[in-house]
Biopython code that builds the backbone (N, CA, C, O; Angstrom):
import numpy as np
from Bio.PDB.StructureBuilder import StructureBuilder

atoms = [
    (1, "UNK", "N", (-1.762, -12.256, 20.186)),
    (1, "UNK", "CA", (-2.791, -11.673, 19.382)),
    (1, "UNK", "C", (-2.165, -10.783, 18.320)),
    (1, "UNK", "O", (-2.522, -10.752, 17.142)),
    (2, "UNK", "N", (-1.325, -10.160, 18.790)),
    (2, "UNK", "CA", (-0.734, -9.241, 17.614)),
    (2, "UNK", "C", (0.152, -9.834, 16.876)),
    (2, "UNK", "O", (0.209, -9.217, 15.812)),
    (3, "UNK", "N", (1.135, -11.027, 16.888)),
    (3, "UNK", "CA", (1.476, -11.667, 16.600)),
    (3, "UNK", "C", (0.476, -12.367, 15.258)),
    (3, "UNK", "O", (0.517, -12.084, 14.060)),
    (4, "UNK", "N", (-0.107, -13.032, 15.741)),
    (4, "UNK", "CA", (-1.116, -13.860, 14.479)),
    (4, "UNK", "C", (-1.859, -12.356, 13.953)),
    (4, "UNK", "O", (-2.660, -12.841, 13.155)),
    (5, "UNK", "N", (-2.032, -11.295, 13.908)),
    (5, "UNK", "CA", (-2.773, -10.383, 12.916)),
    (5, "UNK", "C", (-1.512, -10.024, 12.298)),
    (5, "UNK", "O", (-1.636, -9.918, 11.078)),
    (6, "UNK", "N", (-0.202, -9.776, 12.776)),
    (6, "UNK", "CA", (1.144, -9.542, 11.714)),
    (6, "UNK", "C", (0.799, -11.120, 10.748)),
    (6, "UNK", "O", (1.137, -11.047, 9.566)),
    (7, "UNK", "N", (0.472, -11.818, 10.982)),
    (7, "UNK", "CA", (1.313, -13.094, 10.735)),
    (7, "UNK", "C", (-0.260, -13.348, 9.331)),
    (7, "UNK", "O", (-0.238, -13.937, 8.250)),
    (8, "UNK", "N", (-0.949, -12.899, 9.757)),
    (8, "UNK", "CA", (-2.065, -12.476, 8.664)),
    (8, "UNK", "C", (-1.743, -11.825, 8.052)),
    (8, "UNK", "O", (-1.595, -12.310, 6.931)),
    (9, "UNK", "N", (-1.464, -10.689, 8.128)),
    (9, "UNK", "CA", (-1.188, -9.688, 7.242)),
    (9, "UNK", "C", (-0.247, -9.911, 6.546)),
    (9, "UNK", "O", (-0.375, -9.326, 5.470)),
    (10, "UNK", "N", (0.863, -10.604, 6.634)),
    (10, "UNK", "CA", (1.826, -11.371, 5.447)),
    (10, "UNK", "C", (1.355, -12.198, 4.648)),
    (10, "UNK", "O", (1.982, -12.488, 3.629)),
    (11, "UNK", "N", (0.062, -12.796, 4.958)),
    (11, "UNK", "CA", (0.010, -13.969, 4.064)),
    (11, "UNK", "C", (-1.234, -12.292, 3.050)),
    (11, "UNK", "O", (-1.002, -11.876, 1.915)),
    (12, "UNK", "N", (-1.971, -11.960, 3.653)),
    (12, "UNK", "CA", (-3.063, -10.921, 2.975)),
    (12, "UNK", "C", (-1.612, -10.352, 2.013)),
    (12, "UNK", "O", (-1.749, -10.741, 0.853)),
    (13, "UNK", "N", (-0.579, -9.722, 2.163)),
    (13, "UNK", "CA", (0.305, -8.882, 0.937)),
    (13, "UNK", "C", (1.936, -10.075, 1.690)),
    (13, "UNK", "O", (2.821, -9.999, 2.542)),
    (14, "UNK", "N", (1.522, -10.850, 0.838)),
    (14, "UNK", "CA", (2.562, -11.368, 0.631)),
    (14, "UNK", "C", (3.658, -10.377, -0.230)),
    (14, "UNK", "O", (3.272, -9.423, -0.905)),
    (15, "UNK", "N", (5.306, -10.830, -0.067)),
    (15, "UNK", "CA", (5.942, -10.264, -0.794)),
    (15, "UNK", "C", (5.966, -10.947, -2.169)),
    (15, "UNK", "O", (6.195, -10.300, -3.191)),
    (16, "UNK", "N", (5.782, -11.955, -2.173)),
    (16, "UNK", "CA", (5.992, -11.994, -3.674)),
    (16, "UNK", "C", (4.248, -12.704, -4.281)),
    (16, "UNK", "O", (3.260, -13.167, -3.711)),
    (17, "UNK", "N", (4.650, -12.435, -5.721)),
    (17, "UNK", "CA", (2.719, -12.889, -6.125)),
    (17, "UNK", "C", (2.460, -13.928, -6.009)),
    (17, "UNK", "O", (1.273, -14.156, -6.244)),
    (18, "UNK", "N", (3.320, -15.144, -5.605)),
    (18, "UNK", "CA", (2.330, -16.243, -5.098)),
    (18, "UNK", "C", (3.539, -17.042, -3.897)),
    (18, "UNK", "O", (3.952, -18.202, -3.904)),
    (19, "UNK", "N", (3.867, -15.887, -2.925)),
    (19, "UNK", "CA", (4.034, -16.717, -1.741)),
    (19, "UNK", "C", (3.126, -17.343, -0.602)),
    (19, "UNK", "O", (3.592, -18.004, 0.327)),
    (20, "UNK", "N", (1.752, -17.059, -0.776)),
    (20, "UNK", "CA", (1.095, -17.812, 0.131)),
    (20, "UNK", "C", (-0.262, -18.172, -0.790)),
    (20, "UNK", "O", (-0.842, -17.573, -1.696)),
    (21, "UNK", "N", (-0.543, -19.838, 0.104)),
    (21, "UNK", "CA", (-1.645, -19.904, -0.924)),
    (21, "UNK", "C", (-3.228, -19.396, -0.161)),
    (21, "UNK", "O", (-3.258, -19.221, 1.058)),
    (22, "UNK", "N", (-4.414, -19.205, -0.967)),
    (22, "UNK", "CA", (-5.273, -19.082, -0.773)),
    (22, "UNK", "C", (-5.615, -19.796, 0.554)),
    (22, "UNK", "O", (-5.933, -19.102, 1.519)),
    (23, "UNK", "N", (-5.568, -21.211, 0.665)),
    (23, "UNK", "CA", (-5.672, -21.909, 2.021)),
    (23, "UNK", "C", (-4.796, -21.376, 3.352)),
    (23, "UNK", "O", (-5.264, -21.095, 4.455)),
    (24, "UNK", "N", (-3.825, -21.337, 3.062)),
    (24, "UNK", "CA", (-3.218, -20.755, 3.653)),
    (24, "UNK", "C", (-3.901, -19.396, 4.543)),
    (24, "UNK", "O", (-4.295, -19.596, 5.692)),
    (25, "UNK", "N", (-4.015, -17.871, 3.855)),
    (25, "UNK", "CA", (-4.107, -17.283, 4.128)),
    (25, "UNK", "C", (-5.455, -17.259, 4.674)),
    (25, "UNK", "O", (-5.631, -16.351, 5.486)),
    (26, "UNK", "N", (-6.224, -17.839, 4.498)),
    (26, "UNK", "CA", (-7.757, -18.665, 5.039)),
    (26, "UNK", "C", (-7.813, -18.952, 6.589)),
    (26, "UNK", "O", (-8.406, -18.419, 7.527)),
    (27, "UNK", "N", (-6.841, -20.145, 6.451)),
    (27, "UNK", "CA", (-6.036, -20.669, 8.096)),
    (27, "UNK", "C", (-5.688, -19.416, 8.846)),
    (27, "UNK", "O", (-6.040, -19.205, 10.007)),
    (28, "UNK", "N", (-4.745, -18.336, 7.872)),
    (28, "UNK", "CA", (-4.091, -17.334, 9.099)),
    (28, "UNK", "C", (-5.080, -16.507, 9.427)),
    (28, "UNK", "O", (-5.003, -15.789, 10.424)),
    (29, "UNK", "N", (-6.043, -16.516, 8.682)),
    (29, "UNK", "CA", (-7.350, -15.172, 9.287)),
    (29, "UNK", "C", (-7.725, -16.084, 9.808)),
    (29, "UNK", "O", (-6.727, -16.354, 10.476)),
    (30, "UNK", "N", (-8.671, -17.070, 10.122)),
    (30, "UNK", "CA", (-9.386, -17.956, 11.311)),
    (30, "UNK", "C", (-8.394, -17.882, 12.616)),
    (30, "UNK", "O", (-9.012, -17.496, 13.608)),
    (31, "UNK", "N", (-6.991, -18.161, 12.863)),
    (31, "UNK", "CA", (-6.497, -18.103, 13.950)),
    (31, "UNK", "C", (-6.535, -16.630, 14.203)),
    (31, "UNK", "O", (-6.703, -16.310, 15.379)),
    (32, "UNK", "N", (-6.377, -15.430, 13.101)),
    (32, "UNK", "CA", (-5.959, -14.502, 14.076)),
    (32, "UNK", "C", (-7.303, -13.634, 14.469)),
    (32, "UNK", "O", (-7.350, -12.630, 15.179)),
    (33, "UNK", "N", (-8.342, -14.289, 13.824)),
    (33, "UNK", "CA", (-9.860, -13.614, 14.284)),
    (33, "UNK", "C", (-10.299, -14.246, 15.670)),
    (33, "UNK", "O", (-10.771, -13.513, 16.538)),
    (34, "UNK", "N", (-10.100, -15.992, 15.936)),
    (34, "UNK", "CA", (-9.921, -16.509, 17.070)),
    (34, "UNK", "C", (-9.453, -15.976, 18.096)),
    (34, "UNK", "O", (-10.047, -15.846, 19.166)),
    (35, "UNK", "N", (-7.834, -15.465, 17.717)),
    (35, "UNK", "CA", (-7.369, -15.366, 18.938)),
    (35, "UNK", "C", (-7.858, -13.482, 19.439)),
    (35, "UNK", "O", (-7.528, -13.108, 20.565)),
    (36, "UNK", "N", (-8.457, -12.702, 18.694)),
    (36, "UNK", "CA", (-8.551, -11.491, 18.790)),
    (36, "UNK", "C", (-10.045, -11.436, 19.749)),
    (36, "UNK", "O", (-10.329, -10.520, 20.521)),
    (37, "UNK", "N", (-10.947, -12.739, 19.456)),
    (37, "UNK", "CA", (-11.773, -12.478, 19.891)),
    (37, "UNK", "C", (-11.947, -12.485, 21.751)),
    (37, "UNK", "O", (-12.669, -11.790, 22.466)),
    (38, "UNK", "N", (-11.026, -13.499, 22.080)),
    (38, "UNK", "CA", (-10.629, -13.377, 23.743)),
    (38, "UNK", "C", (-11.346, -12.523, 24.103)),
    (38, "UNK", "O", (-11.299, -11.430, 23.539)),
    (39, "UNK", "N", (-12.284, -12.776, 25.218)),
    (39, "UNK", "CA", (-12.969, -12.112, 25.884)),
    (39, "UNK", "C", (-11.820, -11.356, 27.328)),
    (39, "UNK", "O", (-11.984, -10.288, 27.917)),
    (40, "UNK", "N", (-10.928, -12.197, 27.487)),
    (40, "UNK", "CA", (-9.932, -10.992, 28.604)),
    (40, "UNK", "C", (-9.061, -10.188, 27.826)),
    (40, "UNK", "O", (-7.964, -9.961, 28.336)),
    (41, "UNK", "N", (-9.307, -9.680, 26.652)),
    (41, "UNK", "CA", (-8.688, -8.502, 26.033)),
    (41, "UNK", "C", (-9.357, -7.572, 26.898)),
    (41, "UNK", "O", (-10.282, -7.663, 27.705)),
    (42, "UNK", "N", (-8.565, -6.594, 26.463)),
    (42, "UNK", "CA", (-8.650, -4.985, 27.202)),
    (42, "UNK", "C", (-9.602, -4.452, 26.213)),
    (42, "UNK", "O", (-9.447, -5.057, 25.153)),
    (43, "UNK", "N", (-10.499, -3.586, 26.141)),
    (43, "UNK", "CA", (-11.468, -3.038, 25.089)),
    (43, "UNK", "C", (-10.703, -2.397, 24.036)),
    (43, "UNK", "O", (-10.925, -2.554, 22.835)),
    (44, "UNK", "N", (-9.684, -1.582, 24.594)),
    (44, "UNK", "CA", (-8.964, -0.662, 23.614)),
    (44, "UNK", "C", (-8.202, -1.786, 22.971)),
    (44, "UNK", "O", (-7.859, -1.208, 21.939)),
    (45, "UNK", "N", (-7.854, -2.628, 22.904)),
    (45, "UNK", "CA", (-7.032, -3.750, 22.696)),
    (45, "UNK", "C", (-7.727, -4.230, 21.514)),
    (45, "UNK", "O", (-7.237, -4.210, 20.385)),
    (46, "UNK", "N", (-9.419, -4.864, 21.946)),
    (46, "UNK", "CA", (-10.260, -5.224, 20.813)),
    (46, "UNK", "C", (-10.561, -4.706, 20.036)),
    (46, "UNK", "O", (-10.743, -5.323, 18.987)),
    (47, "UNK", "N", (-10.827, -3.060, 20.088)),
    (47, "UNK", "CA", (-11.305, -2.216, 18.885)),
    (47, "UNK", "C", (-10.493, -1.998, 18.232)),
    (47, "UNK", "O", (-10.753, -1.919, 17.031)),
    (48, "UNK", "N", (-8.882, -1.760, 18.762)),
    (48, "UNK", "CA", (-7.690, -1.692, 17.657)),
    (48, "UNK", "C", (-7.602, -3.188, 16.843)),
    (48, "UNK", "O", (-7.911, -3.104, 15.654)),
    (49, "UNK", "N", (-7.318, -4.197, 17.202)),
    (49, "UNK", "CA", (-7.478, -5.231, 16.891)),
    (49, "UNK", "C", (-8.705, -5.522, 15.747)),
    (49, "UNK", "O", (-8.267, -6.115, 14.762)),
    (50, "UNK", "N", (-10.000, -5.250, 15.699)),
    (50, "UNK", "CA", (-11.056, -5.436, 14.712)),
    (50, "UNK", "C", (-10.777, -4.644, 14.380)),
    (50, "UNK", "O", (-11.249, -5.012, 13.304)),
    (51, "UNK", "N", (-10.050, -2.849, 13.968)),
    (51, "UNK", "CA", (-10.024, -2.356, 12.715)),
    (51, "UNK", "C", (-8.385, -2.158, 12.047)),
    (51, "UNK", "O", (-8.041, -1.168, 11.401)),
    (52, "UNK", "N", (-7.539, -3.278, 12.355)),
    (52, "UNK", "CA", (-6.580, -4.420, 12.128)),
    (52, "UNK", "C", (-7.292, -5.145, 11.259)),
    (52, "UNK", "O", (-7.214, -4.858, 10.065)),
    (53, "UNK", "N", (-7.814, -5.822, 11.534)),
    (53, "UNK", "CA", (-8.061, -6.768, 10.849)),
    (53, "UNK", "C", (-9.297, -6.522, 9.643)),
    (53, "UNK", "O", (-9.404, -7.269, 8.670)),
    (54, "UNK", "N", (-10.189, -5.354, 9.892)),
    (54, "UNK", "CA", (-10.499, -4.593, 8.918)),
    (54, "UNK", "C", (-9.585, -4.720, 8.179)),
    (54, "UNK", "O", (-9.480, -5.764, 7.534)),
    (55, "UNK", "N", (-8.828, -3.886, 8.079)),
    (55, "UNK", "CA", (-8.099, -3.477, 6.999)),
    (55, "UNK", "C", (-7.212, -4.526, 6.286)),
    (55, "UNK", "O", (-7.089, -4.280, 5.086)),
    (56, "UNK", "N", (-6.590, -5.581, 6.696)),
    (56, "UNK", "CA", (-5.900, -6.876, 6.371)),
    (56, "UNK", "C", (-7.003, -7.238, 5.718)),
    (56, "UNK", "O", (-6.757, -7.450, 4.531)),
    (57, "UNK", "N", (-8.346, -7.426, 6.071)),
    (57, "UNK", "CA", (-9.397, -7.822, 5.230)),
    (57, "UNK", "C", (-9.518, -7.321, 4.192)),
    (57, "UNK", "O", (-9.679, -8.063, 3.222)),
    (58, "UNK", "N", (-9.487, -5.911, 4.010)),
    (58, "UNK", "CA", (-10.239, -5.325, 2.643)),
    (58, "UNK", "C", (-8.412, -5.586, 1.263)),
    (58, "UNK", "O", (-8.270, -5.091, 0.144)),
    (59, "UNK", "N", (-7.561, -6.374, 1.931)),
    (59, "UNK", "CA", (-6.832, -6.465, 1.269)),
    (59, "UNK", "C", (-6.226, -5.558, 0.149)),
    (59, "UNK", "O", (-5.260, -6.063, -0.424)),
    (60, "UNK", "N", (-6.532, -4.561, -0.190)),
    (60, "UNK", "CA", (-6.518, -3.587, -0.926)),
    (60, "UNK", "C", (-5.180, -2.642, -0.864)),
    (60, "UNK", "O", (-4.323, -2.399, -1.714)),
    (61, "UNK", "N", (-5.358, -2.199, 0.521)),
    (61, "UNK", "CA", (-4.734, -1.203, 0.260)),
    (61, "UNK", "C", (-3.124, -1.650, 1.672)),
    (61, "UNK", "O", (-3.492, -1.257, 2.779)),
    (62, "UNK", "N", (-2.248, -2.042, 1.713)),
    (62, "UNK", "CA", (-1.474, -2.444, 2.666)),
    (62, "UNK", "C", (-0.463, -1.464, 3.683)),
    (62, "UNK", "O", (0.191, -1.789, 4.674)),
    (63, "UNK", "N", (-0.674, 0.259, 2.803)),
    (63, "UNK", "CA", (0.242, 0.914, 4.085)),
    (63, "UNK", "C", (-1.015, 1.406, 4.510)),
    (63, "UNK", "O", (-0.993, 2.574, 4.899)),
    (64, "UNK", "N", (-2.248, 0.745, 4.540)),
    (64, "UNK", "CA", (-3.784, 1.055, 5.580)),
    (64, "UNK", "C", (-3.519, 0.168, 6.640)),
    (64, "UNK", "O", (-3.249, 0.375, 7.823)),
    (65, "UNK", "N", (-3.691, -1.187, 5.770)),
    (65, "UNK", "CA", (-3.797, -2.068, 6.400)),
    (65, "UNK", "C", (-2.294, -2.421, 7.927)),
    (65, "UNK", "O", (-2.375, -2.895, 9.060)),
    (66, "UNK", "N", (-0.948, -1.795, 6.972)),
    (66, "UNK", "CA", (0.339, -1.633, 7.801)),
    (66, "UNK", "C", (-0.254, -0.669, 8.943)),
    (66, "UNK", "O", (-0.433, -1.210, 10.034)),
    (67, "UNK", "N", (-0.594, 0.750, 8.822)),
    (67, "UNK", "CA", (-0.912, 1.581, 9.724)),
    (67, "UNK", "C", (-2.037, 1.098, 10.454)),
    (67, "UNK", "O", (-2.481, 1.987, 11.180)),
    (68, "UNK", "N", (-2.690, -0.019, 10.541)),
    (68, "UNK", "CA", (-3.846, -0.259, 11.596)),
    (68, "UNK", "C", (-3.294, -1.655, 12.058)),
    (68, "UNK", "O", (-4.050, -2.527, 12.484)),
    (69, "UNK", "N", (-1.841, -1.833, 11.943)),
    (69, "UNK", "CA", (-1.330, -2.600, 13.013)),
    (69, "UNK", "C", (-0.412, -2.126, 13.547)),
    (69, "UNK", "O", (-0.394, -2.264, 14.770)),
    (70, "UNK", "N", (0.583, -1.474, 12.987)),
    (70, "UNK", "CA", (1.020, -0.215, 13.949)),
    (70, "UNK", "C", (0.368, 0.468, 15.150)),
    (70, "UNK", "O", (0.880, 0.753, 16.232)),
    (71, "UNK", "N", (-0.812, 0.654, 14.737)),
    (71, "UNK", "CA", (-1.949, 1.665, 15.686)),
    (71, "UNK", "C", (-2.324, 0.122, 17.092)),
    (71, "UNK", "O", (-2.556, 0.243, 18.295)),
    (72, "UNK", "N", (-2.256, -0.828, 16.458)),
    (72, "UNK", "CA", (-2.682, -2.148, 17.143)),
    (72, "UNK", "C", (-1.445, -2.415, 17.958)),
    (72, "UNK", "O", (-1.685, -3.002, 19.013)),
    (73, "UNK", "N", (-0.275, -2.151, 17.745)),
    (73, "UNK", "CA", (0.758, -2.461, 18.127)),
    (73, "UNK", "C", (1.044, -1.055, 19.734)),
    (73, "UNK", "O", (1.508, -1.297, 20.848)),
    (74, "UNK", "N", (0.577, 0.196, 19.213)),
    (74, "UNK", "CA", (0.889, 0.981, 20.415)),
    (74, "UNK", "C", (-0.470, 0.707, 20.904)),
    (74, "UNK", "O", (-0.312, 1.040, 22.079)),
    (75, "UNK", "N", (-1.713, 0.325, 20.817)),
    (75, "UNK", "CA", (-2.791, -0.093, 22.474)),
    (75, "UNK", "C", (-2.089, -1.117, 22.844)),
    (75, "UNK", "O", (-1.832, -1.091, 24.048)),
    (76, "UNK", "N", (-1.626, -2.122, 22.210)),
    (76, "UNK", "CA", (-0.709, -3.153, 23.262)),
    (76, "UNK", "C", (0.113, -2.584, 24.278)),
    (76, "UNK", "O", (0.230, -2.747, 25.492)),
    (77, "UNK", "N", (0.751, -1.724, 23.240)),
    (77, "UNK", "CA", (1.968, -1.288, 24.555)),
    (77, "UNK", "C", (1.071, -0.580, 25.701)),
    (77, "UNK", "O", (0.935, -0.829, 26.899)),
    (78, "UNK", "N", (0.548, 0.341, 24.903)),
    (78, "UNK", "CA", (-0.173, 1.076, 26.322)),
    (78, "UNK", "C", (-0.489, 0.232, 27.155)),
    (78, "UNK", "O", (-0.016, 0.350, 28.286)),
    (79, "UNK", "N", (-1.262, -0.725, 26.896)),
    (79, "UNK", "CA", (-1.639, -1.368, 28.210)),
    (79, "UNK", "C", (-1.121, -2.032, 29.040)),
    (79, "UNK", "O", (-1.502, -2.177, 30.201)),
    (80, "UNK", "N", (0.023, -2.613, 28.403)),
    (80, "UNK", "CA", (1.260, -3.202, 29.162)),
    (80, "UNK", "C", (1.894, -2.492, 29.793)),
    (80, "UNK", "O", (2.312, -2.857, 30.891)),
    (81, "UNK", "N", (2.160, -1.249, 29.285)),
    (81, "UNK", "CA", (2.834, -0.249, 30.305)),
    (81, "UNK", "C", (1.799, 0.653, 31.596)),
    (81, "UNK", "O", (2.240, 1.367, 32.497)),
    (82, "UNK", "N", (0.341, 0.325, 31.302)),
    (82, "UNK", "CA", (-0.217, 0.874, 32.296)),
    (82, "UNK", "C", (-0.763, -0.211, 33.523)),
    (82, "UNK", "O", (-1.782, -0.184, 34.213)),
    (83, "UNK", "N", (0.389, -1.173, 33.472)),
    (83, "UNK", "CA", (0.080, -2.357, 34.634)),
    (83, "UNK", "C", (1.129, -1.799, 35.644)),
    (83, "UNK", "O", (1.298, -2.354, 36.729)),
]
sb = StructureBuilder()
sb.init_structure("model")
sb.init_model(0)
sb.init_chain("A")
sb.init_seg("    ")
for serial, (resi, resn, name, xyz) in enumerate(atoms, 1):
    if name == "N":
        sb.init_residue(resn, " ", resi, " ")
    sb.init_atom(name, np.array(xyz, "f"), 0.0, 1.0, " ", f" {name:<3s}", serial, name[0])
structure = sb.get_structure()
């Protein structure tokens, strides 16, 4: 899951102005909204995750959009480490 919202978020701020195409980045939001939606996510897992992908969405602004997968990246850990 966190995997495909990084993997979105490259194609949303690509590094260069036309490394990914429109289709493309189309495809990577459908898989990574798919795979976020999993109903055996952890709650804290999902709400970090939808405002992830908020922000990859509003395309705009990318050290937002960077910092709400960061933030997505430590509920993962937490929860992995609280098994």
């Amino acid at each position: 899951m966190l995997v495909s919202i990084a993997v979105y978020q490259a194609a949303a701020f690509p590094v260069t102005a036309f490394g990914v195409s429109e289709e493309e980045r189309v495809a990577r939001r459908g898989v990574a909204y798919r795979v976020c939606a999993h109903e055996g996510l952890p709650q804290a897992v999902r709400v970090s995750a939808a405002a992830a992908l908020e922000a990859v969405d509003e395309g705009v602004d990318a050290e937002r959009a960077h910092a709400a997968v960061r933030a997505l990246s430590l509920a993962v850990y937490d929860q992995r480490a609280a098994r």
